[in-house]
PLY file of the C-alpha trace (Angstrom):
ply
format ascii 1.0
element vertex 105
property float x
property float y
property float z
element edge 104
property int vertex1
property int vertex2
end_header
-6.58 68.75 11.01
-8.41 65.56 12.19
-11.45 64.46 10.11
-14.09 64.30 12.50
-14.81 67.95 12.51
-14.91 67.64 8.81
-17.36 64.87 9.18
-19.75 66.44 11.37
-19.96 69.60 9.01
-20.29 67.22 5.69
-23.20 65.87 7.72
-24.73 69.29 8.87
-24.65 70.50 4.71
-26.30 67.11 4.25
-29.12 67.29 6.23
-29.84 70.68 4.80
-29.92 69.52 1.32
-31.41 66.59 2.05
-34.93 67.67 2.28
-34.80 69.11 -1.47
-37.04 67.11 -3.25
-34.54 67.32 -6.85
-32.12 64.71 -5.97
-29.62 65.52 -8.32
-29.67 69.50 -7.19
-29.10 68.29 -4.02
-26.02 66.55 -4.48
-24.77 69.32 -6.54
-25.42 71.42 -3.62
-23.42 69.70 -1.31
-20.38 69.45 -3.36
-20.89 73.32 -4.75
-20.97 74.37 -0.82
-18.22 72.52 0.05
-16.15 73.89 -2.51
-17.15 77.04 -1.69
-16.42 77.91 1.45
-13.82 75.17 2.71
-10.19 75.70 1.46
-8.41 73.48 -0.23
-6.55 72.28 2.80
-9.92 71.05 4.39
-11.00 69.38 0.75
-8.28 67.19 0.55
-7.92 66.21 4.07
-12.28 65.15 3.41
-11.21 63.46 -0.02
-8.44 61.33 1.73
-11.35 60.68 4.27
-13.84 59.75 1.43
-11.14 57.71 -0.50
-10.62 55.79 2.72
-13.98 54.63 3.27
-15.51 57.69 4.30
-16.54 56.45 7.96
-19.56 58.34 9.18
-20.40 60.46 6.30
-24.42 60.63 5.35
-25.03 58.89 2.38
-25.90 62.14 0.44
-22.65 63.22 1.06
-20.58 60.27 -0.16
-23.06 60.15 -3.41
-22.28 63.84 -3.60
-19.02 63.47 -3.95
-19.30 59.87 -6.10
-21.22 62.65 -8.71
-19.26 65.30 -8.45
-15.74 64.89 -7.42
-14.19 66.91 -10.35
-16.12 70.11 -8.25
-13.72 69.53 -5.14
-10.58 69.61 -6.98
-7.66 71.74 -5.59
-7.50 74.59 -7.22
-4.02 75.92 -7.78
-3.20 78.65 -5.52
-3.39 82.49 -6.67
-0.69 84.36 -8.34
2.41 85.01 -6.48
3.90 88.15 -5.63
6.63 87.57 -8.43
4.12 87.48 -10.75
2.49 90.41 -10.04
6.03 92.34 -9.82
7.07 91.04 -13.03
3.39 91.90 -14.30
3.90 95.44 -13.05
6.94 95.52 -14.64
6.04 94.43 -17.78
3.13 97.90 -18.22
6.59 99.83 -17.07
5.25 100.99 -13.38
8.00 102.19 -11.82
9.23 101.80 -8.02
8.49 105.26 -6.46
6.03 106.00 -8.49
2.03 105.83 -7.72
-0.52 107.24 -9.38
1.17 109.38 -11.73
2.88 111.21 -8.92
6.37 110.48 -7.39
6.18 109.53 -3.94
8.03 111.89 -1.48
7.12 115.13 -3.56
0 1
1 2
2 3
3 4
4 5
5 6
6 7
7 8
8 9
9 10
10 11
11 12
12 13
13 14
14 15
15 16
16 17
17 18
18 19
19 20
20 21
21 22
22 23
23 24
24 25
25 26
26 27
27 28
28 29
29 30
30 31
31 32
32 33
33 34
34 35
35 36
36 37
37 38
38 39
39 40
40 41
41 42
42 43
43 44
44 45
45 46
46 47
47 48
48 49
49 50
50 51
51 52
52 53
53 54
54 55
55 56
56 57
57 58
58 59
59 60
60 61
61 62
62 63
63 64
64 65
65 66
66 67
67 68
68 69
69 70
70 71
71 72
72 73
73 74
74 75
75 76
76 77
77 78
78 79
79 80
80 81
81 82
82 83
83 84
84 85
85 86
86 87
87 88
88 89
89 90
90 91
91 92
92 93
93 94
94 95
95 96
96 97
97 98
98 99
99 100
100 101
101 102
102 103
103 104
């Protein structure tokens, strides 16, 4: 994914929370939207962006992320399917079986 995409939408979140007159909400905005609703694939690709200068970013953004990097972390991904089979095994749910009824009967 190239950055500049990235870029322009850090900008466009930017501009909206610009105009809040509580500075500090605003920059918790930013980073709190951005966490939201970009995956983690996107974060890191604007962190390595940010970490390398940051070229073209709005200044609320960069201060944004200066204040609240720890909020963009990468989460760690869900659990994976072995989990939840060895979960399901573990409460003794049998294959076949689904709620309370055997399957094919």
């Amino acid at each position: 994914m190239h950055t500049d995409p990235l870029v322009k939408m850090a900008n466009q979140i930017a501009a909206f929370f610009d105009a809040m007159p509580d500075r500090a909400e605003a920059l918790e905005g930013v980073a709190l939207h951005i966490r939201k609703f970009w995956v983690p694939r996107m974060r890191q690709r604007f962190l390595a962006h940010v970490d390398s200068g940051g070229a073209g970013l709005h200044p609320l953004v960069l201060q944004a992320v200066q204040a609240h990097r720890a909020v963009l972390g990468i989460s760690a991904p869900g659990p994976s399917f072995a989990f939840v089979f060895v979960a399901a095994s573990a409460l003794s749910i049998r294959p076949g079986w689904r709620f309370g009824t055997k399957l094919g009967r």
